[in-house]
N, C-alpha and C positions, 0 to 999 in steps of 0.2 A: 260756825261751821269748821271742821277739819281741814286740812289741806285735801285729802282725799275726798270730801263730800263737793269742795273745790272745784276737784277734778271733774267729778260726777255731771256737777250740774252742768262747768264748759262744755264737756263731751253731748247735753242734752243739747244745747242751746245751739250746737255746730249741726247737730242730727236732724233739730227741729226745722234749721234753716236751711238747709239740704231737701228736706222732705218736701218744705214749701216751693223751691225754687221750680220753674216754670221746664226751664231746660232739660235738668236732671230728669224729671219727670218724662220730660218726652222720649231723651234719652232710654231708660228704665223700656217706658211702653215699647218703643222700635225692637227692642234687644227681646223681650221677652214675646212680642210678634214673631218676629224672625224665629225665632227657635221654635214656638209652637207652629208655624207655618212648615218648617223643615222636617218636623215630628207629622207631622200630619202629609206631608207631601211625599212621604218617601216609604215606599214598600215593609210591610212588617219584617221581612227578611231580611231588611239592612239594619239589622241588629245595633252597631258601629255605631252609623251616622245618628240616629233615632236615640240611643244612650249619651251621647255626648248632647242632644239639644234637650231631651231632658235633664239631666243635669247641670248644663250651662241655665238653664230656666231656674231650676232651683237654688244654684247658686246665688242668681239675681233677687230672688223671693228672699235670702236669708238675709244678704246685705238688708234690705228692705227690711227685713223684722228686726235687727239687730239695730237700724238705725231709732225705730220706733221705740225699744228698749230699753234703749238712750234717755227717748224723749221722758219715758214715762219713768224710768229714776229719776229723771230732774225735776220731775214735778213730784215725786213722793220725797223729795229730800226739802224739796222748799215748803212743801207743806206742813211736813212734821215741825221743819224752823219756824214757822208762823206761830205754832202752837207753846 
């Protein structure tokens, strides 16, 4: 493996354990409640507040894919090395 492919798979294996841990997760759920609660509690007219917790939402959903991303190079790089 590369030092880069190295890299790859550390980044999977920190992503993976991230994703599993119990906390993070709860964390993630409260944060992305909250905003959809805020999005949904507050007047179509408050344009403002209503764009910032969509946004803070999707921000949180990207981390979240980005972490998965991770996961899943690190498993297409140890795979291909198996072979």
């Amino acid at each position: 493996m590369s030092t880069n492919e190295d890299q790859l798979v550390s980044q999977g294996q920190d992503a993976e354990i991230l994703l599993k841990n119990e906390n993070f997760n709860k964390v993630v759920k409260a944060l992305l409640d909250q905003y959809v609660q805020v999005f949904f509690n507050t007047d179509p007219a408050q344009t403002d507040e209503r764009s910032i917790a969509y946004y803070s939402a999707r921000s949180i959903q990207e981390v979240i894919n980005t972490l998965n991303q991770q996961v899943l190079m690190k498993n297409q790089i140890l795979k291909k090395n198996e072979e």
